[in-house]
C-alpha positions as CSV (number, residue, x, y, z in Angstrom):
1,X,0.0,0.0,0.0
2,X,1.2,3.5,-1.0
3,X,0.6,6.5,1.3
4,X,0.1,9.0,-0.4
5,X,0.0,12.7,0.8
6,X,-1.9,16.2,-1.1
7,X,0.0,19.2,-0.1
8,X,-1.7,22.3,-1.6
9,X,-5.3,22.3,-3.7
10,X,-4.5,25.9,-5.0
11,X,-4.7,24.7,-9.0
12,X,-7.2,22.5,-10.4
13,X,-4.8,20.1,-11.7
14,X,-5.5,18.9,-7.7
15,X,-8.3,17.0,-9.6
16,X,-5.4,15.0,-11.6
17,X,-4.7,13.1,-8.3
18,X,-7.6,12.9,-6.3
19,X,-9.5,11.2,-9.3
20,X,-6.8,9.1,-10.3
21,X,-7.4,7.6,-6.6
22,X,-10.2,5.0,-7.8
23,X,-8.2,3.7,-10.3
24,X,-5.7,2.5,-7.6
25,X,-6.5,0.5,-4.7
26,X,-3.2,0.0,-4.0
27,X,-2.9,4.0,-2.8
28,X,-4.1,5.1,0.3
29,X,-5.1,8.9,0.7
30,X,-4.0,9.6,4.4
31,X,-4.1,13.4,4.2
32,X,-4.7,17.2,2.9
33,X,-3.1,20.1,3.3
34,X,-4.1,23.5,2.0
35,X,-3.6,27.0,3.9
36,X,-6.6,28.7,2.1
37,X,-9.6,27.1,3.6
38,X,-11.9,28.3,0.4
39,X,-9.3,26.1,-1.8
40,X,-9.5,23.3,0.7
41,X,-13.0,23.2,1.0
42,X,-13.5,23.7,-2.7
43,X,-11.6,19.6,-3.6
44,X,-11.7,18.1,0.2
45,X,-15.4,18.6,0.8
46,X,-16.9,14.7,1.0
47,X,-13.0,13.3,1.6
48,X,-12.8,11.3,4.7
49,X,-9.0,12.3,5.2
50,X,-7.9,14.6,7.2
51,X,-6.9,18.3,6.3
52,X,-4.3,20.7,7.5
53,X,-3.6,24.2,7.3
54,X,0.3,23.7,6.5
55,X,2.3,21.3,4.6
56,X,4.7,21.0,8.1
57,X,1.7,19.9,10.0
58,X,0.6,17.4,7.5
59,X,4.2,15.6,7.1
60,X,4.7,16.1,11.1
61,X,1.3,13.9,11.5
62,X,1.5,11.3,9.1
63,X,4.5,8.9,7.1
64,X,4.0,9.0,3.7
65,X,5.4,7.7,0.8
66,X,4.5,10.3,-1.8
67,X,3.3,13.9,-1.7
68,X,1.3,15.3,-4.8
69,X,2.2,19.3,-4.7
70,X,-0.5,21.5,-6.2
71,X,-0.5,24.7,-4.4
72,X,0.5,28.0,-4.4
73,X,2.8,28.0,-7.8
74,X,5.6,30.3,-5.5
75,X,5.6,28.3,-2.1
76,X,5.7,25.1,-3.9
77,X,9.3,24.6,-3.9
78,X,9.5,24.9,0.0
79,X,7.0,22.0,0.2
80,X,8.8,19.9,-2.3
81,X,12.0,20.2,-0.3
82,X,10.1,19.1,2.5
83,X,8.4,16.0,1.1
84,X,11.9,15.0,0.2
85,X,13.7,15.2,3.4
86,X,11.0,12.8,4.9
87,X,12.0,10.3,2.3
88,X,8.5,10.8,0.2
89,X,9.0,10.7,-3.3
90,X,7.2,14.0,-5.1
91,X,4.0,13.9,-7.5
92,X,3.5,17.9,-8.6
93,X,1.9,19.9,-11.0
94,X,3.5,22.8,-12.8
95,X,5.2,24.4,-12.5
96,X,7.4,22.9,-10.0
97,X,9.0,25.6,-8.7
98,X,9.0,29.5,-10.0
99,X,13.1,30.4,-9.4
100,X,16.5,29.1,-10.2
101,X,17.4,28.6,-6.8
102,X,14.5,26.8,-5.9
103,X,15.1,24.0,-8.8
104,X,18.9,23.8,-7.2
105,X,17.5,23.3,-3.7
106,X,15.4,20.6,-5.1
107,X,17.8,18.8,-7.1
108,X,19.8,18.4,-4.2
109,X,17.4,17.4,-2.0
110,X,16.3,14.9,-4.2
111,X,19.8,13.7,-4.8
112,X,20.8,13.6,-1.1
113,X,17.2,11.7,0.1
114,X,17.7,9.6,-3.3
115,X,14.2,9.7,-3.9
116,X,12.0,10.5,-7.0
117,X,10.4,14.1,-8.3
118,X,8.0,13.4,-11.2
119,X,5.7,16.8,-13.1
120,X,2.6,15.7,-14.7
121,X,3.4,16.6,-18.0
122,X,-0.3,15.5,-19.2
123,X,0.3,16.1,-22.5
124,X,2.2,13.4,-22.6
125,X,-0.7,10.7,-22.0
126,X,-2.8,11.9,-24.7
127,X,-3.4,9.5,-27.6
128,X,-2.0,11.8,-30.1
129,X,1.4,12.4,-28.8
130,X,1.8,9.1,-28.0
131,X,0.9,8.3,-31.6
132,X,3.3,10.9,-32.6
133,X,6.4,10.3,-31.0
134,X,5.8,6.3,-32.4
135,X,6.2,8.2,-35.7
136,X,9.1,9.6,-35.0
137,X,10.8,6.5,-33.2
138,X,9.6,4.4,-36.2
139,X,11.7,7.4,-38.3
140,X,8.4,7.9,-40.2
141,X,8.7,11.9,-40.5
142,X,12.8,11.2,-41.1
143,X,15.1,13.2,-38.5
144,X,13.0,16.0,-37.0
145,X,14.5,19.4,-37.5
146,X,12.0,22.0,-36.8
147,X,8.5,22.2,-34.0
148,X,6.4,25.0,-33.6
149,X,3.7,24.6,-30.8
150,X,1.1,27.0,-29.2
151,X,-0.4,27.0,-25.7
152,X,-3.6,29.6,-25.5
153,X,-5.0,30.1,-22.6
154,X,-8.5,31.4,-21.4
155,X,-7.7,33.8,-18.3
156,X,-10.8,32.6,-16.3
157,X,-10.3,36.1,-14.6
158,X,-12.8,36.1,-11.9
159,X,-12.0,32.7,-10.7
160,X,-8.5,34.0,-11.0
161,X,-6.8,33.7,-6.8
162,X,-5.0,37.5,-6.3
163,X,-1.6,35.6,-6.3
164,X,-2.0,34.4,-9.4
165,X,-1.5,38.1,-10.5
166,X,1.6,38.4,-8.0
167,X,5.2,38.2,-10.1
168,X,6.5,36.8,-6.8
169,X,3.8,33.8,-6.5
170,X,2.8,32.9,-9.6
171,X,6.5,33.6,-11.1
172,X,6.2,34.5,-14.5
173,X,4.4,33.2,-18.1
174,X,7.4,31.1,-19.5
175,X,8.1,29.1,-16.4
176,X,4.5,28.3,-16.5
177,X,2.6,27.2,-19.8
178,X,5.6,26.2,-22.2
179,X,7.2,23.6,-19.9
180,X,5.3,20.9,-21.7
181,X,6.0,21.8,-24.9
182,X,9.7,22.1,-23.9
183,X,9.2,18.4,-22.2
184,X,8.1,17.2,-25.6
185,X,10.8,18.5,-27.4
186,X,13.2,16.6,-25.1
187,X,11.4,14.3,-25.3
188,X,11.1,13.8,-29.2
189,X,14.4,14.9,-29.9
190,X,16.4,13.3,-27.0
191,X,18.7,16.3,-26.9
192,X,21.2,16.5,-24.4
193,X,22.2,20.6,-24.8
194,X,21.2,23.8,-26.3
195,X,19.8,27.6,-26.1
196,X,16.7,29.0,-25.0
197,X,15.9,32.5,-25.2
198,X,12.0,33.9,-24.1
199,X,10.5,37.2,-24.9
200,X,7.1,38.1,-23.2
201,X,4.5,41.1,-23.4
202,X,1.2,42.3,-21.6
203,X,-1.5,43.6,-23.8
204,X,-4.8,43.0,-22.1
205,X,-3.5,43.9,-18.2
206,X,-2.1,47.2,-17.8
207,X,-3.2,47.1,-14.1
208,X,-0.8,44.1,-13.3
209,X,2.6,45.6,-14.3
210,X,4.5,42.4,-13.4
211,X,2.3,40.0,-15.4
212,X,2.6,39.1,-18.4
213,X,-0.5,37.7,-21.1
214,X,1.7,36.2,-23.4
215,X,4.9,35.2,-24.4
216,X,7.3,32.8,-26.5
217,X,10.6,30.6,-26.2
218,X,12.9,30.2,-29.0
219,X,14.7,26.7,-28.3
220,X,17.8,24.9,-29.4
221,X,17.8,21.3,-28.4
222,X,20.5,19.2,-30.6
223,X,19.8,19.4,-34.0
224,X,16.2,20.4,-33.3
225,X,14.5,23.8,-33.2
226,X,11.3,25.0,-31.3
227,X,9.3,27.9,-31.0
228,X,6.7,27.9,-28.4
229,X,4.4,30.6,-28.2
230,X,1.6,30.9,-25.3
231,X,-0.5,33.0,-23.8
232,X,-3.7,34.4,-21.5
233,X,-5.7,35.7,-24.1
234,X,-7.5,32.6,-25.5
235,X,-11.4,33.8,-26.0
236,X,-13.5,32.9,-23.6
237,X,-16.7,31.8,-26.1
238,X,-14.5,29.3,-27.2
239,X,-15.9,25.8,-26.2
240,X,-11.8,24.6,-25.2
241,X,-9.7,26.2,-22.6
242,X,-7.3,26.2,-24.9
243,X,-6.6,25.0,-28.9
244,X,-3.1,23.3,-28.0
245,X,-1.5,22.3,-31.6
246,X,1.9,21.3,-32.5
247,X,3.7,20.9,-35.8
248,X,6.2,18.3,-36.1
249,X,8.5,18.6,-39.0
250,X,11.1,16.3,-40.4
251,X,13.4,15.6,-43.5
252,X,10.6,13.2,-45.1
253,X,7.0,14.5,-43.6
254,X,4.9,16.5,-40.8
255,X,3.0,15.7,-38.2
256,X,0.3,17.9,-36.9
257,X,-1.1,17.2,-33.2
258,X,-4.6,19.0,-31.9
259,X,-5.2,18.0,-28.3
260,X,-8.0,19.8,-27.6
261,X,-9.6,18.2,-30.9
262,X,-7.9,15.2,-30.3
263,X,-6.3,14.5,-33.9
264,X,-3.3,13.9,-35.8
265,X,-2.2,14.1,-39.1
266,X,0.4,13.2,-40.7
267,X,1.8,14.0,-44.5
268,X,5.1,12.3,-46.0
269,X,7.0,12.0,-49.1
270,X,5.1,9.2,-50.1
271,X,1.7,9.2,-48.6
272,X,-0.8,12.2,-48.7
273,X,-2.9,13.5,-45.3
274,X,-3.9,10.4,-43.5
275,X,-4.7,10.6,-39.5
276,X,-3.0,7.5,-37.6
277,X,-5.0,5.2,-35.4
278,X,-4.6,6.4,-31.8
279,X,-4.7,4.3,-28.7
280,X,-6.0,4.8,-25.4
281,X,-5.0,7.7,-23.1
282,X,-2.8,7.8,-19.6
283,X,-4.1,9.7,-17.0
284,X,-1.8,12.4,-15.9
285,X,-1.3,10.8,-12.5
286,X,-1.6,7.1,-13.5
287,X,1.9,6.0,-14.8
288,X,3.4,7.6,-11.0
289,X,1.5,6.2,-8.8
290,X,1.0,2.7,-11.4
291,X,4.7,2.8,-11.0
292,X,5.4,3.2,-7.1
293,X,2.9,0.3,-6.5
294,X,5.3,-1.8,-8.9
295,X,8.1,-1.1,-7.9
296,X,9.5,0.4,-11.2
297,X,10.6,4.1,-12.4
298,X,8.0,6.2,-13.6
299,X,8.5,7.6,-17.2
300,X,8.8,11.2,-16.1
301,X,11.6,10.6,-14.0
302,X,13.9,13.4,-11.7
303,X,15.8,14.2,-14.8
304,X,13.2,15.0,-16.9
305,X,10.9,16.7,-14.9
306,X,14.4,19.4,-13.5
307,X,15.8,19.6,-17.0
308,X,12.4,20.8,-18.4
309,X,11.6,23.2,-15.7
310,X,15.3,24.8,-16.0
311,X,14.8,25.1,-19.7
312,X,11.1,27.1,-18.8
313,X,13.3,29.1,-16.0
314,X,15.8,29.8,-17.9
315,X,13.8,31.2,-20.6
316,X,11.8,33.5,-18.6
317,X,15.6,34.6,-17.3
318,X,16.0,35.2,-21.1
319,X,12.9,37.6,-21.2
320,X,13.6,39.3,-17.8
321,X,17.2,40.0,-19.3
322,X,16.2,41.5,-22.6
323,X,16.5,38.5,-24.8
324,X,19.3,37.3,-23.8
325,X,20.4,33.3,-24.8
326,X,20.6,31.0,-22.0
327,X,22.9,27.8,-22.8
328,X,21.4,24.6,-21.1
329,X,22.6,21.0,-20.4
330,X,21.5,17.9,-19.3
C-alpha cells in the first residue's frame, strides 16, 4: 500500500490526483493540506482524510510515501523540499518551482534523500502524442528538425486567486505554460544541450505591471528547433480552454497534433494527409503512482521533470534580461 499525501489544492490540476485515486486501490489517501480554507474546501469537501492548514503539520502527522504538490505555484518549492527530506518521493503539478534557486534546492534534496520528483506533463498521456512520438521513433517523418507549438489560454479572470497576479507567487508566463511543450521537445528529440531564449508582453492587463499575457521561447535542443508561443488571451466563447496544436516537421514528412480536438495528421513523401489510429490515453497521474505500487521508475523521471523546468526558467531569465540566450545541459 502506497501513502500518499496532497499538499496544496491551490490549482485545479488537484483534480489529476484525487480522481486518479479510484483507479488505484493500492494508494491510500491519508491526508490534505491547503492553507486557504476556500481552496480546501473547494476539492476536500466529501474526503474522509484529514486536512491541514500547513504542509509541516501534514508531514509532522502522518508517514507517507509520496506527496502530490499543487499549491500555491511560488511556495511550492519549500513544500517539495520538505516532502523530500521525509523520504516521500514527489507527485507535482507545474510548475514545480518559480526560481533558479529553488530548482537547485530541489535537485539536491532529491539527490541527497535519493528519492524521486516526477511533473505531470499530461500532454504526454494523450493519444495523439503518444501516436506521434511512435512516428518519430519508427523514423516515419525522417530526422525532425524543426517544432512550432502554441499553448492559449482562457484567463478565467474572476475565478482568478489575487496571487496568481503576483510576479512573486505565480512567477512569470514562460516558467508556467511552455514547460510541456519544452518536455516534448526533449522528449522527441532526446537532446542533451542547447539555447533558449523567451520574450514576453502584456497587452490585455495594464493594471498588473508584473504580469505578463503572453509570451514565446525560441529553443535549441541538438539538432532540433522550437518555437513555443503561449499566452492568457485565448477567448472565452470558445468551447476549449485552450486549442493546444503542434507541428512536427522532419526531412521526409509533418505531423500535426490537436489535443483539444484530439487528432493527428500526418503528410510524408510518399503518402498524402492520413490521420493514424490512436490508442487509449494515460491519466496524468496514473503511470506515477501505477509505478510506485510496482516497484519500477515512472516515465517522467527526476531528470526529466528538473531539466524541463530549468529550460522554462531559464527562458523567462531570457525575457527578464532583454533577450538574452541561455545555454542549457543535461
Amino acid at each position: 500500500m502506497i501513502r500518499l499525501a496532497v499538499a496544496g489544492t491551490a490549482h485545479p490540476h488537484v483534480e489529476y490526483v484525487l480522481s486518479e485515486l479510484a483507479h488505484q486501490p493500492n494508494v491510500q489517501l491519508v491526508g490534505i493540506s491547503e492553507p486557504d480554507p476556500a481552496a480546501a474546501q473547494r476539492y476536500t469537501g466529501g474526503l474522509d482524510v484529514p486536512t491541514y492548514t500547513s504542509h509541516e503539520e501534514l508531514l509532522d502527522t502522518h508517514d507517507v510515501d509520496a506527496v502530490a504538490v499543487c499549491g500555491e505555484y511560488g511556495a511550492r518549492a519549500d513544500v517539495v523540499v520538505a516532502a523530500l527530506q521525509r523520504g516521500a518521493h514527489v507527485l507535482a503539478d507545474k510548475p514545480l518551482c518559480t526560481t533558479l534557486d529553488d530548482l537547485d534546492r530541489i535537485d539536491k534534496a532529491a539527490r541527497t534523500a535519493d528519492r524521486l520528483v516526477s511533473i505531470m506533463f499530461e500532454k504526454r498521456g494523450h493519444p495523439v502524442t503518444i501516436a506521434a512520438r511512435q512516428l518519430v521513433e519508427d523514423g516515419v517523418l525522417g530526422d525532425l528538425a524543426l517544432v512550432a507549438s502554441t499553448g492559449p489560454h482562457k484567463l478565467n479572470r474572476e475565478s482568478r486567486p489575487a496571487w496568481f497576479f503576483d510576479r512573486t507567487r505565480y512567477g512569470g508566463i514562460l516558467g508556467d505554460l511552455p514547460v510541456h511543450d519544452i518536455d516534448l521537445v526533449l522528449a522527441l528529440s532526446g537532446a542533451r544541450a542547447g539555447s533558449v531564449a523567451g520574450r514576453v508582453g502584456n497587452r490585455s492587463l495594464p493594471e498588473y505591471p508584473g504580469f505578463s499575457d503572453n509570451g514565446a521561447v525560441l529553443l535549441g535542443a541538438d539538432g532540433v528547433t522550437a518555437t513555443i508561443e503561449a499566452h492568457w488571451m485565448w477567448p472565452a466563447a470558445s468551447a476549449y480552454h485552450g486549442q493546444y496544436r503542434m507541428r512536427l516537421t522532419g526531412t521526409s514528412g509533418t505531423a500535426e497534433l490537436d489535443w483539444a480536438l484530439g487528432t493527428l495528421a500526418v503528410v510524408t513523401r510518399d503518402r498524402d494527409v492520413h490521420h493514424p489510429e490512436l490508442g487509449a490515453p494515460v491519466r496524468p497521474a496514473e503511470d506515477f503512482l501505477t509505478a510506485l505500487v510496482a516497484g519500477r521508475h515512472p516515465e517522467v523521471g527526476t531528470a526529466d521533470s528538473l531539466v524541463a523546468t530549468r529550460i522554462a526558467l531559464l527562458a523567462q531569465l531570457s525575457a527578464d534580461t532583454g533577450g538574452v540566450p541561455q545555454n542549457w545541459s543535461r
